[in-house]
MOPAC internal coordinates of N, CA, C and O (Angstrom, degrees):
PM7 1SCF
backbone

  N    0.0000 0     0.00 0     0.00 0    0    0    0
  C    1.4428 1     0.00 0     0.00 0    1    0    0
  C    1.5248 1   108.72 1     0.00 0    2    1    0
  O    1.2310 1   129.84 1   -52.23 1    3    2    1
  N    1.6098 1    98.64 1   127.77 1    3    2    1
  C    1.8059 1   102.94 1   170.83 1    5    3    2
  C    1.5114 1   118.99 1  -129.01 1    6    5    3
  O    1.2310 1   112.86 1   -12.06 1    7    6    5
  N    1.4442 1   131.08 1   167.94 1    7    6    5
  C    0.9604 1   133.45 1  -176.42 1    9    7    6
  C    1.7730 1    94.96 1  -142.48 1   10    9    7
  O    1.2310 1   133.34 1   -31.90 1   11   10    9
  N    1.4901 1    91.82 1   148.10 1   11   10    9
  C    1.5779 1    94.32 1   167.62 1   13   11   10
  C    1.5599 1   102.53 1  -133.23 1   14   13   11
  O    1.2310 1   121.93 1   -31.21 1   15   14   13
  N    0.8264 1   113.92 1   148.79 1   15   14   13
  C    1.9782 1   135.08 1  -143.64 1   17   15   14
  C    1.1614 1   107.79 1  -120.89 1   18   17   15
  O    1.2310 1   113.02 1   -27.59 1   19   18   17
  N    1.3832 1   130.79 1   152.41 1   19   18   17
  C    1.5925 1   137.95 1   148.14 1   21   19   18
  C    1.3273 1   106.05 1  -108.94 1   22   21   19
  O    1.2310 1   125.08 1   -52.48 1   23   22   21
  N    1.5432 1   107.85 1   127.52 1   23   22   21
  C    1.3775 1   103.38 1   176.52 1   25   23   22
  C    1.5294 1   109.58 1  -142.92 1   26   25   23
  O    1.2310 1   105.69 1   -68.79 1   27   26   25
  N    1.3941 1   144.14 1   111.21 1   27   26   25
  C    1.6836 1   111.92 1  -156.80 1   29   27   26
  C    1.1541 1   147.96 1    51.69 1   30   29   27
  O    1.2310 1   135.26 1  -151.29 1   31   30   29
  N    1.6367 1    88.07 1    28.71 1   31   30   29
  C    1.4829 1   129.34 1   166.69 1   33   31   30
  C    1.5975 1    85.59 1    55.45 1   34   33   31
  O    1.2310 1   114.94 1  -126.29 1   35   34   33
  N    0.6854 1   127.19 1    53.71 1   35   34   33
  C    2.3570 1   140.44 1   144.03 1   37   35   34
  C    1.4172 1    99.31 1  -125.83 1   38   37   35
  O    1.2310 1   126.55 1   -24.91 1   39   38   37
  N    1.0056 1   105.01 1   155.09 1   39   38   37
  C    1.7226 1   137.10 1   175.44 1   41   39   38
  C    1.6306 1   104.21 1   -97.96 1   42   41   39
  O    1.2310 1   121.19 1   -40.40 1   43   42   41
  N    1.2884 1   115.33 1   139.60 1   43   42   41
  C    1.5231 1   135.33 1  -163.18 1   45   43   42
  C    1.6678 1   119.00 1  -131.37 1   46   45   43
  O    1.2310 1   105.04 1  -112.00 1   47   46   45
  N    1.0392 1   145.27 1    68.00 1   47   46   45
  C    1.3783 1   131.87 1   176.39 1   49   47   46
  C    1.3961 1   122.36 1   -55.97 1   50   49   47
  O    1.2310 1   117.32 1   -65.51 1   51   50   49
  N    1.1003 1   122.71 1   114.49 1   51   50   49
  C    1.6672 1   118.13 1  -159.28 1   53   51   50
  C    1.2481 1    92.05 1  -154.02 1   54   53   51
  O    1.2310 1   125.91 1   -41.07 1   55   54   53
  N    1.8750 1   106.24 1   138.93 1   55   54   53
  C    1.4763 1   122.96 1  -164.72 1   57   55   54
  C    1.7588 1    74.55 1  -122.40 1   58   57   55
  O    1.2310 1   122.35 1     2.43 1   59   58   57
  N    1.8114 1   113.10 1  -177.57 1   59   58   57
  C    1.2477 1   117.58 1   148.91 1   61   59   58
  C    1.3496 1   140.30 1   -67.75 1   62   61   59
  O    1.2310 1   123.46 1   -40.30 1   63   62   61
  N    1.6348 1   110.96 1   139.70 1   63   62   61
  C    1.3893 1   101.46 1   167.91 1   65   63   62
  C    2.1864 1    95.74 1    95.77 1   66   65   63
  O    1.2310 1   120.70 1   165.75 1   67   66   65
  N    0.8759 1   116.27 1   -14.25 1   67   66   65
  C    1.3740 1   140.23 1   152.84 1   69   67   66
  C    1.2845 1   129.96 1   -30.53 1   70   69   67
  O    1.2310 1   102.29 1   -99.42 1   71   70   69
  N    1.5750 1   150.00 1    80.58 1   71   70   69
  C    1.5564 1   140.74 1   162.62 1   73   71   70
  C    1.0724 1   111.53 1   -67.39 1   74   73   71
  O    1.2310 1   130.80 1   -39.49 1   75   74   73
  N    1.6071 1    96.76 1   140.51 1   75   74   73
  C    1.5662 1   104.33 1  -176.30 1   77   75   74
  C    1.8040 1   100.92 1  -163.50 1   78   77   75
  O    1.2310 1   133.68 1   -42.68 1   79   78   77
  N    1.5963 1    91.15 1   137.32 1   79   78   77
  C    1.5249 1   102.92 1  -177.89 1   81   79   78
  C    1.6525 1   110.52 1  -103.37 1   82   81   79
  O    1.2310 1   128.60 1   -54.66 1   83   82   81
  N    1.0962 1   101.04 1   125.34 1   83   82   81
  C    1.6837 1   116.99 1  -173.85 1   85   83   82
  C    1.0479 1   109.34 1  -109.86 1   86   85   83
  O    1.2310 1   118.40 1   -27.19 1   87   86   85
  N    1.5676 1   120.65 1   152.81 1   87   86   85
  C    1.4870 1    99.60 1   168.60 1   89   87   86
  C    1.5910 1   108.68 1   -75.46 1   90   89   87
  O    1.2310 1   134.10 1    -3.28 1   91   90   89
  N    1.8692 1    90.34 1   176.72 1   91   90   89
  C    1.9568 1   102.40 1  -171.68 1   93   91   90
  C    1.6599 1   114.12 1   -34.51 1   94   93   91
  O    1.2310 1   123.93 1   -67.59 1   95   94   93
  N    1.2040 1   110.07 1   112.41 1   95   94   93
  C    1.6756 1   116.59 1   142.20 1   97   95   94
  C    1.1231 1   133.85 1   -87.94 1   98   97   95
  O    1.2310 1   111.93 1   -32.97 1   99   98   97
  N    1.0694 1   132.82 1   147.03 1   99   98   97
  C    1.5294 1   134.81 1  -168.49 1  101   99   98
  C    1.8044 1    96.17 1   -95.69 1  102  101   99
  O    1.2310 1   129.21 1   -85.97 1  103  102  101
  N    1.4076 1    99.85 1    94.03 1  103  102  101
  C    1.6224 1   101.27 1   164.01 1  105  103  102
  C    1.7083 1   113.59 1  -175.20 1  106  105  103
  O    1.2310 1   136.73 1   -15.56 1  107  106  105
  N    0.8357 1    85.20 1   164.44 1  107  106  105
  C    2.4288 1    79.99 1  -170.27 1  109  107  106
  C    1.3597 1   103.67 1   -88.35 1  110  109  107
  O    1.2310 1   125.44 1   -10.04 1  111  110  109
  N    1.0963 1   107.16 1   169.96 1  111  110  109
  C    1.6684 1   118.97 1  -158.06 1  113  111  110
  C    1.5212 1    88.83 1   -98.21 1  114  113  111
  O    1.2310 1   126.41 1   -44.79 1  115  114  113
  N    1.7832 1   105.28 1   135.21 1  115  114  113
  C    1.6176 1   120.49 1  -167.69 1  117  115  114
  C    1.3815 1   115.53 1    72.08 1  118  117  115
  O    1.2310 1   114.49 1  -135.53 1  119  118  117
  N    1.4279 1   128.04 1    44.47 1  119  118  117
  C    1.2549 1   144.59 1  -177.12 1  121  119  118
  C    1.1698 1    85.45 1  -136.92 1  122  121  119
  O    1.2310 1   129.90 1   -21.29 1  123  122  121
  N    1.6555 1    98.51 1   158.71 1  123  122  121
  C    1.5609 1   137.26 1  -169.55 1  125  123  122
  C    1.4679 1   115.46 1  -103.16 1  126  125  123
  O    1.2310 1   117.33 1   -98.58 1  127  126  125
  N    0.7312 1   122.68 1    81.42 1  127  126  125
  C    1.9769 1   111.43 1  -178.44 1  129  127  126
  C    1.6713 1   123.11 1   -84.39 1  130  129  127
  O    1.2310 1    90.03 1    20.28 1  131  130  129
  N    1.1261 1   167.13 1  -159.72 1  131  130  129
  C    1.0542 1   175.25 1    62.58 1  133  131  130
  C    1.7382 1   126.71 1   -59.35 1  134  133  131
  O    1.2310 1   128.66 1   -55.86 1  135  134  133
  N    1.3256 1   100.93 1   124.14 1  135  134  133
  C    1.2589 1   121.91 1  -171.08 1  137  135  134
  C    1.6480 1   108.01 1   -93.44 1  138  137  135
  O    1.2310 1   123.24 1   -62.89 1  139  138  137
  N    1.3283 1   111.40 1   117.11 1  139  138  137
  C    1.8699 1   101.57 1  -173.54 1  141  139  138
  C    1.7694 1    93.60 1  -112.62 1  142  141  139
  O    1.2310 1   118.14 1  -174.60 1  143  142  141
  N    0.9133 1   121.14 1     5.40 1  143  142  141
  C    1.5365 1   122.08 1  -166.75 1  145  143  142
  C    1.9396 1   106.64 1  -112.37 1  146  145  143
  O    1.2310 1   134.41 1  -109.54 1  147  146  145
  N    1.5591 1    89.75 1    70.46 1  147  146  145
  C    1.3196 1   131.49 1  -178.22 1  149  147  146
  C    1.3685 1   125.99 1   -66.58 1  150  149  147
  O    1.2310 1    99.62 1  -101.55 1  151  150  149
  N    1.1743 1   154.38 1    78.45 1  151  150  149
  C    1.0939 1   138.79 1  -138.62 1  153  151  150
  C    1.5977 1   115.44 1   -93.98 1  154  153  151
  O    1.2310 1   133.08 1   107.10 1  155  154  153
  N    1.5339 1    92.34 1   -72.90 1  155  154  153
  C    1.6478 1   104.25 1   156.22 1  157  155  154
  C    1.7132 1   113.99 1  -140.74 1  158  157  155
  O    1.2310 1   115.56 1   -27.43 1  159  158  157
  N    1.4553 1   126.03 1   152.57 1  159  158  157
  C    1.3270 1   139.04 1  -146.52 1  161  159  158
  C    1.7963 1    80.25 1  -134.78 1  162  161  159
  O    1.2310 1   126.35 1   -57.03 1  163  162  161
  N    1.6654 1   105.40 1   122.97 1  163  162  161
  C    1.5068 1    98.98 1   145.45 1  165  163  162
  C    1.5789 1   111.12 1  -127.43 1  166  165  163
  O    1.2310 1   128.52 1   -31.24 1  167  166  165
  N    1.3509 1   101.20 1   148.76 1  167  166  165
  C    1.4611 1   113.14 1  -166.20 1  169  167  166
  C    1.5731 1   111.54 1  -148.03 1  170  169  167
  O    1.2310 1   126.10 1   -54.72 1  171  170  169
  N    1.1654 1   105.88 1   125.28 1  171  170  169
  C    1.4488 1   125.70 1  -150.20 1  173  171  170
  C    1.5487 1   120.21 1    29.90 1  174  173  171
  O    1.2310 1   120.77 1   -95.68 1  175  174  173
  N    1.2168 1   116.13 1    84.32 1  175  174  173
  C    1.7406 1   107.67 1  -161.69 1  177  175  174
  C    1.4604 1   133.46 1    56.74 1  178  177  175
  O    1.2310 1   124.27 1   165.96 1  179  178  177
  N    1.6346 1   109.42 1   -14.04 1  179  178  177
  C    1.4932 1   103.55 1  -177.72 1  181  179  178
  C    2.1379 1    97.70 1  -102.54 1  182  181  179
  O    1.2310 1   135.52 1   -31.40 1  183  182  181
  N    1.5911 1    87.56 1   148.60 1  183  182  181
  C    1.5808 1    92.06 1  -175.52 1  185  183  182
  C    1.7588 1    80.16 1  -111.44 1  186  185  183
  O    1.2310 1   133.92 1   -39.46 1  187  186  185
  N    1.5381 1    90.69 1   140.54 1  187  186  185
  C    1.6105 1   108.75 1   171.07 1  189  187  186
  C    1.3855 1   104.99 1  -132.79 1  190  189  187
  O    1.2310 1   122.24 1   -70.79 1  191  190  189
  N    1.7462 1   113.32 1   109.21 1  191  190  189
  C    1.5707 1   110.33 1   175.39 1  193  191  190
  C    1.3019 1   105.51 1  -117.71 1  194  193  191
  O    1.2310 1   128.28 1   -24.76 1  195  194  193
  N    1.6626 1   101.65 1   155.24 1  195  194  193
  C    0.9619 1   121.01 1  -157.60 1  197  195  194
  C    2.0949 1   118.57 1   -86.61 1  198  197  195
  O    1.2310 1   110.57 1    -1.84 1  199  198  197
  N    1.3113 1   135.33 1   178.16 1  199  198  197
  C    1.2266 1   106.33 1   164.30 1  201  199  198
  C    1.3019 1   106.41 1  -138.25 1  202  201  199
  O    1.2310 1    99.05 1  -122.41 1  203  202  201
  N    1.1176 1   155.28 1    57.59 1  203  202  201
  C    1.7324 1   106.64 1    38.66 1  205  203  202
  C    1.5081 1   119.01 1   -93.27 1  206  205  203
  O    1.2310 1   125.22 1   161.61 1  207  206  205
  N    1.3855 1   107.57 1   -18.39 1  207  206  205
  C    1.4976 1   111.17 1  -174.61 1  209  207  206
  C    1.5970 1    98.11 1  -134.72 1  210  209  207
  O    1.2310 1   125.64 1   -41.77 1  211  210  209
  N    1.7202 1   106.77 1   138.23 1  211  210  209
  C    1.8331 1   123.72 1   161.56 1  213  211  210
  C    1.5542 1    93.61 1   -49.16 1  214  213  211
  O    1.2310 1   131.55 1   -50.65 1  215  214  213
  N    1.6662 1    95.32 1   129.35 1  215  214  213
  C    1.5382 1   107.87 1  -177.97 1  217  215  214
  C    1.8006 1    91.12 1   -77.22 1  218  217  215
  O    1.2310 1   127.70 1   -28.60 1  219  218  217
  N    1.1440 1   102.79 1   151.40 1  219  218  217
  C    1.8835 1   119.03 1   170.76 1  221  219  218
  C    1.6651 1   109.94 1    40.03 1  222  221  219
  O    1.2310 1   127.15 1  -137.33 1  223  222  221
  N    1.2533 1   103.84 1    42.67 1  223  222  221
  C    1.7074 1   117.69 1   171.37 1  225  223  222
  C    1.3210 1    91.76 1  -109.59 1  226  225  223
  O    1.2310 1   134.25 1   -28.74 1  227  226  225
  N    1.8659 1    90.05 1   151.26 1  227  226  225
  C    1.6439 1   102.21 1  -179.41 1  229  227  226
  C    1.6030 1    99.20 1  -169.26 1  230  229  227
  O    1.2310 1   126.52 1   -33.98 1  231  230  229
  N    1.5446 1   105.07 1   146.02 1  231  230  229
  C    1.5178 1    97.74 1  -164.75 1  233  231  230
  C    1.7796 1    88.17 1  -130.04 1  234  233  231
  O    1.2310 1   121.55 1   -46.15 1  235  234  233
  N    0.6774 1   114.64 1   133.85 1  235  234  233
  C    1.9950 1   128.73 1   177.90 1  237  235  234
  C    1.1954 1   102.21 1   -95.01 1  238  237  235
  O    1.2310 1   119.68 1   -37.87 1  239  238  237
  N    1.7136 1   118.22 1   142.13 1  239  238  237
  C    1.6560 1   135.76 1   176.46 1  241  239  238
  C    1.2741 1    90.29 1  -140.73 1  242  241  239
  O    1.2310 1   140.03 1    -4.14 1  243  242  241
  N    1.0199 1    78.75 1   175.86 1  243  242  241
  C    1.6709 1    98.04 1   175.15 1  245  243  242
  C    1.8890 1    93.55 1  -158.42 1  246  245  243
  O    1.2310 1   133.90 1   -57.94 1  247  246  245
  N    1.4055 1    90.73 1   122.06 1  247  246  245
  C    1.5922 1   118.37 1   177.79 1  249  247  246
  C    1.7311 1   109.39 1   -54.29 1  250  249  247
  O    1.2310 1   116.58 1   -75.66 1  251  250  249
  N    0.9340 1   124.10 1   104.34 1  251  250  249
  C    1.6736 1   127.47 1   176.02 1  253  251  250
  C    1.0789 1   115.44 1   -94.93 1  254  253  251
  O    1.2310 1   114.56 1   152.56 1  255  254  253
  N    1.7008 1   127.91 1   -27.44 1  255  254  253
  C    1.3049 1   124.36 1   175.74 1  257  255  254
  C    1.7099 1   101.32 1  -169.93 1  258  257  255
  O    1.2310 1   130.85 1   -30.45 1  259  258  257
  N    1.2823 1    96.67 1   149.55 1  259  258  257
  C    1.6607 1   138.19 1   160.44 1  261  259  258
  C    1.6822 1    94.28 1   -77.90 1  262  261  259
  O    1.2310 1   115.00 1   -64.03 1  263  262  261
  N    1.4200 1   127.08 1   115.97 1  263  262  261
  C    1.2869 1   128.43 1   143.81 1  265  263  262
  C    1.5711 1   129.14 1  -133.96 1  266  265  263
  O    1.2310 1   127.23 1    -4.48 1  267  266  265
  N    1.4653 1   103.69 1   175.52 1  267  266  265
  C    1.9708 1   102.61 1  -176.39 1  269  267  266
  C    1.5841 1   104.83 1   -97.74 1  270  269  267
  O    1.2310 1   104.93 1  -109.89 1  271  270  269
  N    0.8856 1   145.48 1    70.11 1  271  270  269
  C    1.8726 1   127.25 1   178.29 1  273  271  270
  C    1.5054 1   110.85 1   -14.58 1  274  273  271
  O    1.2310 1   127.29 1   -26.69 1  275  274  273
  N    1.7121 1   103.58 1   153.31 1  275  274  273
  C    1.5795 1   103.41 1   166.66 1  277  275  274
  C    1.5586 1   116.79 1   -30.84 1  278  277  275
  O    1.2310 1   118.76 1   -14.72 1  279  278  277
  N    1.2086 1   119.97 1   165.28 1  279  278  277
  C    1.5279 1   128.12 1   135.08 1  281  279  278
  C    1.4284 1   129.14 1   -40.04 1  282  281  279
  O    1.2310 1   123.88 1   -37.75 1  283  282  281
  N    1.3949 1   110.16 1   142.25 1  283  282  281
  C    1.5707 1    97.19 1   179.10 1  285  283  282
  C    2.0896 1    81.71 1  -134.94 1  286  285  283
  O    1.2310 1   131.95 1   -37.93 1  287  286  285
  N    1.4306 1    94.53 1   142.07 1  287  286  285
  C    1.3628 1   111.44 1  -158.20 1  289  287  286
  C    2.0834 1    90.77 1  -110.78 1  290  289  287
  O    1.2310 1   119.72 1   -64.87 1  291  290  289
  N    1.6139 1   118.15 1   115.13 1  291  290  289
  C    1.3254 1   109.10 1  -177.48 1  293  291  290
  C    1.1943 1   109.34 1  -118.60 1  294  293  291
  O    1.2310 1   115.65 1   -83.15 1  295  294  293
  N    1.4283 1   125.85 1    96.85 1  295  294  293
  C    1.3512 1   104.29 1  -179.32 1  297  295  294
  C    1.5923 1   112.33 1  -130.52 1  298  297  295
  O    1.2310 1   127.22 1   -42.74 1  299  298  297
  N    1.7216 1   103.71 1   137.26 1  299  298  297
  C    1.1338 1   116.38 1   177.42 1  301  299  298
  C    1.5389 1   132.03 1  -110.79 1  302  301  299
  O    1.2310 1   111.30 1   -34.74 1  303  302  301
  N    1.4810 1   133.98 1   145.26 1  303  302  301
  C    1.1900 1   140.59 1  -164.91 1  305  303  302
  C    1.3049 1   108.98 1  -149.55 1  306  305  303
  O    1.2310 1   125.66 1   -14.59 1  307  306  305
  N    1.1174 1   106.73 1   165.41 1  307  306  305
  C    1.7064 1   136.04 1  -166.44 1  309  307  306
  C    1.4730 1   131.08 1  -148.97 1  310  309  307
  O    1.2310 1   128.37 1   -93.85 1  311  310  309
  N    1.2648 1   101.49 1    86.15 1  311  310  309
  C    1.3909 1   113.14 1  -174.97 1  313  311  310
  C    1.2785 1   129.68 1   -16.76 1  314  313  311
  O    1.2310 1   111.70 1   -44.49 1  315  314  313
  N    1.1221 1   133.24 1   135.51 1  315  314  313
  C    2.0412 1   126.63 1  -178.95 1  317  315  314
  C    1.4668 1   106.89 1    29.62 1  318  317  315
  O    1.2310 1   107.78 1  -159.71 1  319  318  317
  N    1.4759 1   140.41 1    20.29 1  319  318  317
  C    1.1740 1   112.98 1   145.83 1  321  319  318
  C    1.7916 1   118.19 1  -127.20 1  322  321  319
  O    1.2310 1   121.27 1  -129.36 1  323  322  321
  N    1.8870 1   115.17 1    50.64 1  323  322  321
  C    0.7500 1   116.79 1  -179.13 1  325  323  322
  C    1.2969 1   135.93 1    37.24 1  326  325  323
  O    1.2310 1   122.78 1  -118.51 1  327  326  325
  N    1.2747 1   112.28 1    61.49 1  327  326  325
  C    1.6396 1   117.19 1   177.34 1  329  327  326
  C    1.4689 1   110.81 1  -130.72 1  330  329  327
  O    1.2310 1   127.69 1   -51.91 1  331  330  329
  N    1.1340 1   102.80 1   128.09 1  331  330  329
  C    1.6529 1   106.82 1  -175.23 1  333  331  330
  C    1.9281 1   102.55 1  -129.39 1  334  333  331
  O    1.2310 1   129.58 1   -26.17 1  335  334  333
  N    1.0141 1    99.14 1   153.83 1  335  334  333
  C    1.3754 1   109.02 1  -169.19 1  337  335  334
  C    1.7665 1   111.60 1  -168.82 1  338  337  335
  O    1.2310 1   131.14 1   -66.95 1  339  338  337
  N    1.7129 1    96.10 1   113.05 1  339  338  337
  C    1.1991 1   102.11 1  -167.16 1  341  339  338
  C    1.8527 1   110.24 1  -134.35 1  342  341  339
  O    1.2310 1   116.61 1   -58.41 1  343  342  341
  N    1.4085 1   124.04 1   121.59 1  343  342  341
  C    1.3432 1   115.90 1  -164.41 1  345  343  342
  C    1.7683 1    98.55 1  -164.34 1  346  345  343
  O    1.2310 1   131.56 1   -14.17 1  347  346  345
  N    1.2777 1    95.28 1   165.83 1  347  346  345
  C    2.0630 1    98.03 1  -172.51 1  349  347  346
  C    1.4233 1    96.48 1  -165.24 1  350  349  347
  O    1.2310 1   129.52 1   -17.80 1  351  350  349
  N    1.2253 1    99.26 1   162.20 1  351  350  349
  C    1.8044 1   120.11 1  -173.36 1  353  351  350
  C    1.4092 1   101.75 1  -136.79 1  354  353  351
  O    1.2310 1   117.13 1    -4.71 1  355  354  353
  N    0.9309 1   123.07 1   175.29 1  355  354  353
  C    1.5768 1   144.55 1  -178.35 1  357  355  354
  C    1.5957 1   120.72 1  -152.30 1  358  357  355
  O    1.2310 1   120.79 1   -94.97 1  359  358  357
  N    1.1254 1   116.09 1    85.03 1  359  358  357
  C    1.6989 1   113.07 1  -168.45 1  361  359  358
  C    1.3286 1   108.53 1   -60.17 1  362  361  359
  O    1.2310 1   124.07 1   -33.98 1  363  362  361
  N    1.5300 1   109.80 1   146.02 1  363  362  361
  C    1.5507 1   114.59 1   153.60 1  365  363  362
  C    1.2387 1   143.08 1   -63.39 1  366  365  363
  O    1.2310 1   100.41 1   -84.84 1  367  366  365
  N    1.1144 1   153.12 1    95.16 1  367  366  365
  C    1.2317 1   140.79 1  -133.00 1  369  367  366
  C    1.6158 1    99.36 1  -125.92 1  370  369  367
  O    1.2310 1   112.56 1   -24.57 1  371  370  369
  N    1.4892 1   131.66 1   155.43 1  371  370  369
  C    1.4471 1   137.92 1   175.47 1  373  371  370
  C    1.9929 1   104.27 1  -126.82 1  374  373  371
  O    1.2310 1   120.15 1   -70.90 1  375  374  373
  N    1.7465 1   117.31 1   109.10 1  375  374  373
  C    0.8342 1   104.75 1   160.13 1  377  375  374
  C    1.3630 1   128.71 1   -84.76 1  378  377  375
  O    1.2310 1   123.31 1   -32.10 1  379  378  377
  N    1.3889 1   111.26 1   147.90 1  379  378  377
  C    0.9806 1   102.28 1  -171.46 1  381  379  378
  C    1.6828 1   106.17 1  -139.35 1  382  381  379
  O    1.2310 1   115.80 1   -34.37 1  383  382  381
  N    1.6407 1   125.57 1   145.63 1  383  382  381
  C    1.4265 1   120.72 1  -161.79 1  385  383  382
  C    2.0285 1   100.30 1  -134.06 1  386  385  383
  O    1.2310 1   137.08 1   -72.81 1  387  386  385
  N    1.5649 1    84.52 1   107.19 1  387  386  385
  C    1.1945 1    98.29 1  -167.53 1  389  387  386
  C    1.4734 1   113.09 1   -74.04 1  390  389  387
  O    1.2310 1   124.73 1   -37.69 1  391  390  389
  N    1.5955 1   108.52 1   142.31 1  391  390  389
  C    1.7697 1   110.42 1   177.89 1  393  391  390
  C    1.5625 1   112.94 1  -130.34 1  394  393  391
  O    1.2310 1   128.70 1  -175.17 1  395  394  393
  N    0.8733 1   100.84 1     4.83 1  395  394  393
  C    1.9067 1    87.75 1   153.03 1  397  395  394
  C    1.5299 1   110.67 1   176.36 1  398  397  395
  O    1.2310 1   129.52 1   -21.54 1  399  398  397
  N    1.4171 1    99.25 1   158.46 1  399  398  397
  C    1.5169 1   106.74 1   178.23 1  401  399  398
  C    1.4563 1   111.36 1  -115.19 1  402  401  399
  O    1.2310 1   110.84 1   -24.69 1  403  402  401
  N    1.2192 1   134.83 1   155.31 1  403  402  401
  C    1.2042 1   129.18 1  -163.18 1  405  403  402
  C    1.4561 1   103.69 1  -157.75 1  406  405  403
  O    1.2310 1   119.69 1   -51.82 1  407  406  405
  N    1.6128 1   118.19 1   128.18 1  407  406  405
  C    1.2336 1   109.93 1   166.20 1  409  407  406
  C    1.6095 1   121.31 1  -126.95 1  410  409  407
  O    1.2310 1   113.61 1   -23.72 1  411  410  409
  N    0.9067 1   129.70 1   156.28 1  411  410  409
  C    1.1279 1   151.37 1   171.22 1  413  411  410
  C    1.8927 1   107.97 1    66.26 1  414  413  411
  O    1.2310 1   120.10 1   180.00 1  415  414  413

């Protein structure tokens, strides 16, 4: 059994028992969340998609960690008129390790 997810406006294929880094959610680490933004559910060989979302599907995580992603290094320049430009971010990311999918 799989589910594919919206989460931070990206798409997620996630079975159970699954880690997965999302971007930031607002929730504390060892909390339970529910995902209703269902895309498509397959279950025993049959694929059921949704339009836009599987009506009364819902997939449960449980939040394991608050983290920073690598560095991302941006740097920009401009030929013969001396411009240099150098700067980086590090996204927040929420893993999260999903335990069940559920439909209807």
């Amino acid at each position: 059994m799989f589910a594919i997810i919206k989460s931070g406006g990206k798409q997620y294929t996630v079975k159970p028992g699954d880690l997965l880094k999302v971007d930031s959610i607002n929730a504390e680490v060892d909390s339970d969340i529910q995902i209703s933004d269902v895309l498509a559910v397959s279950e025993n060989g049959q694929l059921n998609i949704g339009k836009p979302f599987v009506a009364k599907a819902v997939v449960t995580a449980k939040v394991v960690d608050q983290v920073k992603d690598d560095k991302v290094l941006v740097f920009k320049r401009r030929r013969r008129k001396d411009y240099k430009s150098r700067f980086g971010h590090r996204s927040h990311l929420t893993v999260l390790k999903i335990s069940d999918i559920k439909v209807g």
